[in-house]
N, C-alpha and C positions, 0 to 999 in steps of 0.2 A: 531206183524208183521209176526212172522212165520206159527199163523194160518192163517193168510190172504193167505198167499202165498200156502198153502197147500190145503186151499177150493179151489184156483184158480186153481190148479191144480189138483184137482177130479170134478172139473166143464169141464176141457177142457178133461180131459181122458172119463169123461160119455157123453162131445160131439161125440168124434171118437168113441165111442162104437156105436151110434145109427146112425150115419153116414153109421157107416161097417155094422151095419143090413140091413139098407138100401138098399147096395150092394146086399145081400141075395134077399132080396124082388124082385127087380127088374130084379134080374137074373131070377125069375120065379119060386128062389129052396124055397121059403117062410117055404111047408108044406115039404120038408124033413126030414129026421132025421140026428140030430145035427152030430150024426157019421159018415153020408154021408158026410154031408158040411164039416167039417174036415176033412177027407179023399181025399178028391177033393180038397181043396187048399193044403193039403201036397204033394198031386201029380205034381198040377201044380208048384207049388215051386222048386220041384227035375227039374220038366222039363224047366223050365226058369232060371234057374242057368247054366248059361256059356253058353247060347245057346241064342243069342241075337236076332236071326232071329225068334223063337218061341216068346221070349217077344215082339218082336213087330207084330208079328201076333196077340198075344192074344192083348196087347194094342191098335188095329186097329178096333179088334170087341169092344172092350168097349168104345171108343170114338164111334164111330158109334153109340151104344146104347146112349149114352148119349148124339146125339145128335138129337135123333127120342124123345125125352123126351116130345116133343108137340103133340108126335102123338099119 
């Protein structure tokens, strides 16, 4: 029973890995280097912590993007 439960759960953790690639891809940062892409979400993190008007500004472009996905 507990392997079961433990492949279920590196089955849904290596889902959200390729999902958050995903993310990468479509933001256009594909061919950066990894230290950028790290860098750039630690940034944005500092700046979306306790400043709700920036999170939903950045939340307003990605919905957005997400919803040209037919285009």
């Amino acid at each position: 029973m507990a392997k079961s439960t433990t492949t279920e759960a590196r089955k849904k953790d290596t889902r959200e890995k390729i999902e958050l690639g995903g993310l990468i891809v479509k933001a256009g940062l594909r061919y950066e280097k990894r230290s950028l892409l790290l860098g750039l979400l630690i940034d944005a993190n500092r700046r979306i912590r306790g400043d709700e008007m920036e999170k939903a500004r950045l939340a307003a472009i990605g919905a957005e993007a997400f919803g040209n996905e037919g285009e």
